[in-house]
C-alpha positions in Angstrom: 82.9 83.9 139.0 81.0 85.3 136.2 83.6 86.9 133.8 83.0 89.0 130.3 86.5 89.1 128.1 86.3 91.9 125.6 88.1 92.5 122.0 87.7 96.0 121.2 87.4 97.0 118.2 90.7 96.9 115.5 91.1 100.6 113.6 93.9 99.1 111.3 93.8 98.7 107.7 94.4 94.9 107.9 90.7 94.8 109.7 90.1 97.4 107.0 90.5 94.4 104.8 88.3 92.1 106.7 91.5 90.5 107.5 89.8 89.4 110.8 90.9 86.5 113.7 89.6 85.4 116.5 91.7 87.1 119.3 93.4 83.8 120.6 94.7 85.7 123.9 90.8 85.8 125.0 89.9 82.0 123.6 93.2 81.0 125.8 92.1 82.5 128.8 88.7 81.4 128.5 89.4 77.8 127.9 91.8 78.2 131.7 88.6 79.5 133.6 86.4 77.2 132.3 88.6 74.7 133.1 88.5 75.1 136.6 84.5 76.1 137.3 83.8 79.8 135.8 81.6 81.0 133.8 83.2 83.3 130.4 81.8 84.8 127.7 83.5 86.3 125.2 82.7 89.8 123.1 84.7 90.4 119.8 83.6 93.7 118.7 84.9 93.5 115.4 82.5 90.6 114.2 79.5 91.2 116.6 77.2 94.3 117.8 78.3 95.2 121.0 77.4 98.9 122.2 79.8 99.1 125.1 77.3 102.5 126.3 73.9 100.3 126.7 75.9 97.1 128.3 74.4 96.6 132.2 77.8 95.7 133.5 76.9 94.4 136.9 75.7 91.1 135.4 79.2 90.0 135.7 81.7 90.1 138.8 84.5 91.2 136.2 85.5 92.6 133.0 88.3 91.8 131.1 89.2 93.9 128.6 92.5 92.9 125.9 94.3 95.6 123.8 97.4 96.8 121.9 98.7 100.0 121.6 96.3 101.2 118.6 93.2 100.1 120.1 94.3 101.3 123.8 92.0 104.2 123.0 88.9 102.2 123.0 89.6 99.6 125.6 90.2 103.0 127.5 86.6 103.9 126.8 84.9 100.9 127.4 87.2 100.4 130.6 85.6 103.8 131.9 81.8 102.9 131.3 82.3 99.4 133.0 83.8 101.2 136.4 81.2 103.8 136.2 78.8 100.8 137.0 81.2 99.8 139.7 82.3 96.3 138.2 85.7 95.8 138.5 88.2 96.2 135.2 91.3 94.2 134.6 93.4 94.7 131.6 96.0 92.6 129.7 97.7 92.5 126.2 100.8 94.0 125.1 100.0 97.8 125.3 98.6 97.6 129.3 101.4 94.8 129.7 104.1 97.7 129.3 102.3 100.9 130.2 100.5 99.4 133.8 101.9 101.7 136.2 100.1 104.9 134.1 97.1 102.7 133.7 96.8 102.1 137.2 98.0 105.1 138.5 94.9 106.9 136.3 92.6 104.6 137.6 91.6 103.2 133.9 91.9 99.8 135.3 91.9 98.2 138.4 94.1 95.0 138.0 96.8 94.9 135.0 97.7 91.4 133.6 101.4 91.5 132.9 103.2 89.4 130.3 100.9 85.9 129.5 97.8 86.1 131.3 96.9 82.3 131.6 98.4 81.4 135.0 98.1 84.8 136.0 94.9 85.6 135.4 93.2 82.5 136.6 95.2 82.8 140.3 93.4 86.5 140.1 90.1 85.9 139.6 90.3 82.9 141.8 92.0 85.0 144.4 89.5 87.7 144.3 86.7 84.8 144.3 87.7 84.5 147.9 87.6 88.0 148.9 91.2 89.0 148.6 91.5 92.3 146.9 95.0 92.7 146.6 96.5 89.4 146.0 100.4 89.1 146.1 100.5 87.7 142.5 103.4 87.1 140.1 102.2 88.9 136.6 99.6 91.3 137.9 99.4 95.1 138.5 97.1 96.7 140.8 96.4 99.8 142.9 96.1 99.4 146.7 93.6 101.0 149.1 96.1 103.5 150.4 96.6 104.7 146.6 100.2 102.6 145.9 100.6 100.6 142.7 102.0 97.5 143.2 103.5 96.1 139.9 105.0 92.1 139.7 107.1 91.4 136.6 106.0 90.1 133.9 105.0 86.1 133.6 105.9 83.7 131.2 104.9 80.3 130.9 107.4 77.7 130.2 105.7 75.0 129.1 102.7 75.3 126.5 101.7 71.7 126.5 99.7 73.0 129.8 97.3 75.3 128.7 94.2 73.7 127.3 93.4 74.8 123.5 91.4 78.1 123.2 87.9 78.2 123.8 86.4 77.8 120.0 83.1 77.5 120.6 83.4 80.5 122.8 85.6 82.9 120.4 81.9 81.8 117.7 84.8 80.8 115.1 81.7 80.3 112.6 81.6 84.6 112.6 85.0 84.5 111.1 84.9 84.1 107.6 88.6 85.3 106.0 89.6 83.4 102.6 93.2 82.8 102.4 93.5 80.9 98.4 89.9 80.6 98.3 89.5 78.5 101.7 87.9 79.0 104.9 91.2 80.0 107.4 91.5 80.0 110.9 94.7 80.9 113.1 97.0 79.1 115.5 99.8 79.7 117.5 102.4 77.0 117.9 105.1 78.4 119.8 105.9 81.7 121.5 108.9 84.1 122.0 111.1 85.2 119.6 114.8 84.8 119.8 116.1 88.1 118.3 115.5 91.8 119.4 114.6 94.0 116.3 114.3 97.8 117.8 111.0 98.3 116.3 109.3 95.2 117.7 108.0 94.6 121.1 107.4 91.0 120.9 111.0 90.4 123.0 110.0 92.7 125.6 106.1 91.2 125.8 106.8 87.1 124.8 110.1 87.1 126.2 113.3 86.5 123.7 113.4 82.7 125.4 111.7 80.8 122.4 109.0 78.7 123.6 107.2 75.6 121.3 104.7 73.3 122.0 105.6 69.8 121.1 104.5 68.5 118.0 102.0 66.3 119.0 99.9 69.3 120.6 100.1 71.3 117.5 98.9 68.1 115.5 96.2 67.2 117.8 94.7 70.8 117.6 95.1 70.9 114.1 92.8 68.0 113.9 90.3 69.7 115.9 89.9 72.7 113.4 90.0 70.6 110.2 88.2 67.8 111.3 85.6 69.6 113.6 85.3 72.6 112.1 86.0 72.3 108.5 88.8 75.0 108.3 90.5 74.1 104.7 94.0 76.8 105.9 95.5 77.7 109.2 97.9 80.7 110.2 100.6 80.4 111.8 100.5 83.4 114.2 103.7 82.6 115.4 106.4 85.7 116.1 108.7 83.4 114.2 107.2 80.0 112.9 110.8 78.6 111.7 113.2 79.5 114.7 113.7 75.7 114.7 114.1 74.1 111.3 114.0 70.7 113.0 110.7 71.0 114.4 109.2 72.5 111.5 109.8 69.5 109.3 109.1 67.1 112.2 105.2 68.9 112.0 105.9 69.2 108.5 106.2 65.1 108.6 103.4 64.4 111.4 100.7 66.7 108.7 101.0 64.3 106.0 100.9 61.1 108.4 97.9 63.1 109.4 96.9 62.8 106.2 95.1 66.3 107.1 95.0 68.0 103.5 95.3 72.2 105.1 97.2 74.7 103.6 99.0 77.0 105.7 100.6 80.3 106.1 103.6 81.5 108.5 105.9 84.1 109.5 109.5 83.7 108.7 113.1 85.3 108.3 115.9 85.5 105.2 118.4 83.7 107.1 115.8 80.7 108.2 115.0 80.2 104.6 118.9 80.0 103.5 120.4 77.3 104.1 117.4 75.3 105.0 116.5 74.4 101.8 115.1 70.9 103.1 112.7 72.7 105.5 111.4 74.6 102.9 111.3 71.5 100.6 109.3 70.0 103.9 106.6 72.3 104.7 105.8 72.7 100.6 105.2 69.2 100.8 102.7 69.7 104.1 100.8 72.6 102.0 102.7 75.9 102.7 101.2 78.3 100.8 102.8 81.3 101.8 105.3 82.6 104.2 105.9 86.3 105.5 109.0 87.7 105.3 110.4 91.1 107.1 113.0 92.1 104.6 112.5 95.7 106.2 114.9 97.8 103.8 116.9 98.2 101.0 119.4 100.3 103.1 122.0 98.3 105.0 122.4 100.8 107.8 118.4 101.0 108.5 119.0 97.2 108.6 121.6 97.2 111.7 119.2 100.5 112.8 116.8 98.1 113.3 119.4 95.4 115.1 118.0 92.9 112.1 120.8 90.7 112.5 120.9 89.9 109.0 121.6 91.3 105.5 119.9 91.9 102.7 122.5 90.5 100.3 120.5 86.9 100.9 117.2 88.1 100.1 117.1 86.9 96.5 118.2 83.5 97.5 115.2 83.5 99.6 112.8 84.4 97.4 114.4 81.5 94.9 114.3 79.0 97.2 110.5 79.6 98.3 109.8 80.0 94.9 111.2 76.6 94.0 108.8 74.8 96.1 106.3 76.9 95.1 105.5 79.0 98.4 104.4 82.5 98.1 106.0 85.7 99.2 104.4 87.9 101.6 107.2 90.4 101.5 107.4 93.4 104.3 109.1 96.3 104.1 109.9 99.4 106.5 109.4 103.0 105.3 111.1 105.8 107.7 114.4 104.4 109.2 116.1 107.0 111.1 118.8 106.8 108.2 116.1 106.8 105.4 116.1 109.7 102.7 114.1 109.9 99.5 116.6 108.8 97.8 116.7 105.3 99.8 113.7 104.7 100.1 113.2 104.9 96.2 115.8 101.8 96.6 113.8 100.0 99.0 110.8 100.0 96.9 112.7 99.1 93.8 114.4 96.2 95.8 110.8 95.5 96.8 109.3 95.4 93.2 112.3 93.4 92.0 111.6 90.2 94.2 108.4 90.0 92.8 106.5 88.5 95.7 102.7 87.8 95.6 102.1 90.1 98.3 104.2 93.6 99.0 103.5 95.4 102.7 104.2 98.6 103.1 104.6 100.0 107.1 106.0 103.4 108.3 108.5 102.9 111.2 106.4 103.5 114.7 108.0 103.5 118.2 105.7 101.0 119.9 105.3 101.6 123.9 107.9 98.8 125.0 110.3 98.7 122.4 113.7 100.4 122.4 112.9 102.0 119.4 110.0 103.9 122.1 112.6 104.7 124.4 114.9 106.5 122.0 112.5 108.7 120.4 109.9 108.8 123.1 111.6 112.7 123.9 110.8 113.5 120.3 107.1 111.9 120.2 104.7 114.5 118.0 101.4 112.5 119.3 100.4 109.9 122.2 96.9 109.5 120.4 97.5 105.9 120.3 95.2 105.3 117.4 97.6 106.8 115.1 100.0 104.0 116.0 98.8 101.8 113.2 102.2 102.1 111.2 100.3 104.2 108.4 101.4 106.9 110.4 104.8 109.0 111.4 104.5 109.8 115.1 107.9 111.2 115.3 109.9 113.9 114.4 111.8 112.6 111.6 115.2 114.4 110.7 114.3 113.8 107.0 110.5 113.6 106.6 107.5 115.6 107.8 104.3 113.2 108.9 102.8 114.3 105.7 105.7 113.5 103.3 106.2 110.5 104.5 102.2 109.7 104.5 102.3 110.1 100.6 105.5 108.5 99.8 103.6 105.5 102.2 100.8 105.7 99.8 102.8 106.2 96.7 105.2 103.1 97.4 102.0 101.3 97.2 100.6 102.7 94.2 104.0 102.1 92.5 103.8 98.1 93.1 100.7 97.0 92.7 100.0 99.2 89.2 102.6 97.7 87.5 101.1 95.1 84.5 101.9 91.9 86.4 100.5 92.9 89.3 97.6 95.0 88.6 95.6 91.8 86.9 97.0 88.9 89.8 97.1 91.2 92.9 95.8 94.9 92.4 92.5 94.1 91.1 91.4 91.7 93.6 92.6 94.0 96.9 90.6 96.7 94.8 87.6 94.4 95.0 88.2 93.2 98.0 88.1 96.8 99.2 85.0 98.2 97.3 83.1 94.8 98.5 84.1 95.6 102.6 84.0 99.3 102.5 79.9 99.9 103.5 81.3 97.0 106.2 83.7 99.5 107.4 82.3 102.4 107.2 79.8 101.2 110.2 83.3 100.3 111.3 84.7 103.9 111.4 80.6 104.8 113.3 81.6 102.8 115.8 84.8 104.3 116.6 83.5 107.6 116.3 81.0 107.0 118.5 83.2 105.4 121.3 84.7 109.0 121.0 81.5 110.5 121.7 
């Protein structure tokens, strides 16, 4: 079959940043078609003209389209023009993954990719290849002809090893062009899954809270590929949670330097990995960690079990020491708007923020994403379903403390107050100032586009 896969485009103010990747999801399903005889291209709308309006559709049997909750709005749009041609739609990624029956029912899509799409997707397209509409599939949603939706559970696959690395020539990486430490960066994913269940996140409820790794040796060997083959200088790590497994991570830590690969790389973390791991850390300095993110979320000890963290903040400055020691950077992340969260401790929270003194401070206002818990509990007291105001710059709530627009300033404010202090403004400020002057005629064609996708 002859199959188009479609990123739309990314409102958030990390792609406001150019902070722009290659969506992997596509580049993995991609490299499975291929595999076995069909022919893909790939559209990323983020780093390419694409005006979804003019597109003649019918040159392909099927249109895959990829979204989140904040860019559901747009996938919507170009869903609608695609079946007005009368090529049919399937959908996958984590906002269609836990909103399929609505989807289907409203006839945005007709087939809904649930969970990871790999396995999945391929036995649809195959089975649809050979004429069979409504294929009794595990990890895919559809709408019969008698007007029932008929919903599988989610699919997860156990072992990574399997799938075949994403399609690179496909996702154009050479359109990418992020600088993390001055060096040309590329991402990878090394496991999947994430053992805990924080409220806010819906990573448990899309990846599935059974950790899953490839081996070490696959990581390696695809590693090679994008420093040797394509010259990428820094990887990251888009793993949910890169250090689950202090073992493994000094085991890769080990097989990079035998590698002799020289890459610097980036990953996502938590306190309590850090502590008492001290010769992990010391491990994946060695290997060229540059930086790792870390959710310390609050200063407040009840938004902390609010958001079923699991751990305390009373460890975060031994964190921060230990990365420190080995000379890894702080990407430090922080939660405004905990159901518990007043002015007053929210002032704390970006004091306790200021006072760790990491390279890099994120601000994000508390949002119930469709499939989390934290969507469940407040979904009765929801002041919007306009999805693209799900981009955690945004209260979508009723809050019992804050109205959308108070908490909107003190969002902006928090900011403000970090990165214009005098050892910040100089190292940090300055440069994102830049970085934003330089990117915003970039993204001002960026916010045409999405105004015209309105239109």
């Amino acid at each position: 079959m002859k199959i188009l896969l479609i990123n739309p485009i990314n409102p958030s103010y990390y792609y406001r940043f150019g902070l722009i990747f290659p969506p992997l999801g596509l580049g993995y399903l991609s490299a499975t078609l291929k595999k076995h005889g069909h022919e893909v291209k790939i559209v990323d709308m983020n780093i390419e003209k694409f005006n979804y309006k003019d597109q003649n559709y019918t040159d392909y049997d099927l249109v895959g389209i990829s979204s989140d909750t904040v860019r559901f709005p747009w996938a919507e749009y170009i869903a609608k023009r695609v079946k007005s041609q009368g090529v049919k739609v399937v959908m996958g990624g984590s906002h269609p993954s836990v909103d399929a029956y609505n989807i289907l029912k409203n006839e945005i899509a007709d087939y809904i990719v649930l969970g990871e799409g790999e396995e999945s997707f391929l036995s649809l397209v195959n089975s649809l290849d050979s004429g069979e509409k409504e294929p009794k599939i595990g990890g895919v949603g559809y709408v019969s002809e008698n007007g029932d939706v008929h919903l599988s559970s989610m699919r997860f696959i156990s072992d990574l090893d399997s799938i075949p690395f994403p399609d690179w020539d496909g996702l154009s990486v050479d359109k990418y062009n992020w600088k993390s430490y001055g060096k040309r960066s590329m991402s990878i994913i090394s496991s999947r899954g994430c053992p805990f269940d924080c409220e806010f996140c819906s990573v448990s409820q899309l990846m599935g809270r059974l950790w899953r790794k490839r081996s070490v040796e696959n990581v390696v060997e695809e590693m090679k590929v994008l420093v040797k083959k394509y010259g990428y200088e820094f990887l990251v790590f888009f793993d949910d949670n890169f250090t689950v497994d202090p073992k493994r991570v000094i085991n890769l830590s080990e097989r990079i330097m035998q590698e002799d690969l020289h890459v610097n790389c980036f990953a996502f973390s938590r306190m309590d990995e850090i502590v008492g791991h001290e010769d992990m850390v010391e491990a994946m300095s060695k290997a060229g960690c540059k930086m790792l993110f870390i959710g310390f979320e609050s200063a407040n000890e009840e938004a902390m079990k609010e958001f079923n963290k699991k751990e305390s903040i009373s460890i975060a400055y031994d964190a921060v020491r230990i990365l420190k020691k080995y000379h890894i950077d702080v990407f430090a992340s922080f939660i405004l708007g905990a159901l518990s969260d007043t002015k007053k401790s929210i002032k704390e929270t970006v004091r306790f923020a200021k006072s760790l003194n990491s390279l890099v401070t994120e601000f994000s206002i508390l949002t119930p994403i469709p499939g989390t818990r934290l969507y469940k509990k407040l979904e009765s007291n929801l002041l919007t379903k306009d999805y693209s105001l799900y981009d955690m710059t945004h209260l979508v709530f009723k809050h019992p403390n804050f109205s959308p627009e108070e908490l909107r300033k003190i969002f902006v404010n928090s900011y403000i107050s970090i990165y214009s202090t005098p050892q910040k403004i100089f190292t940090v400020g300055l440069p994102y100032l830049k970085k934003l002057i330089a990117t915003r005629k970039k993204y001002s064609k960026l916010q045409k586009q999405i105004e015209s996708l309105k239109a």
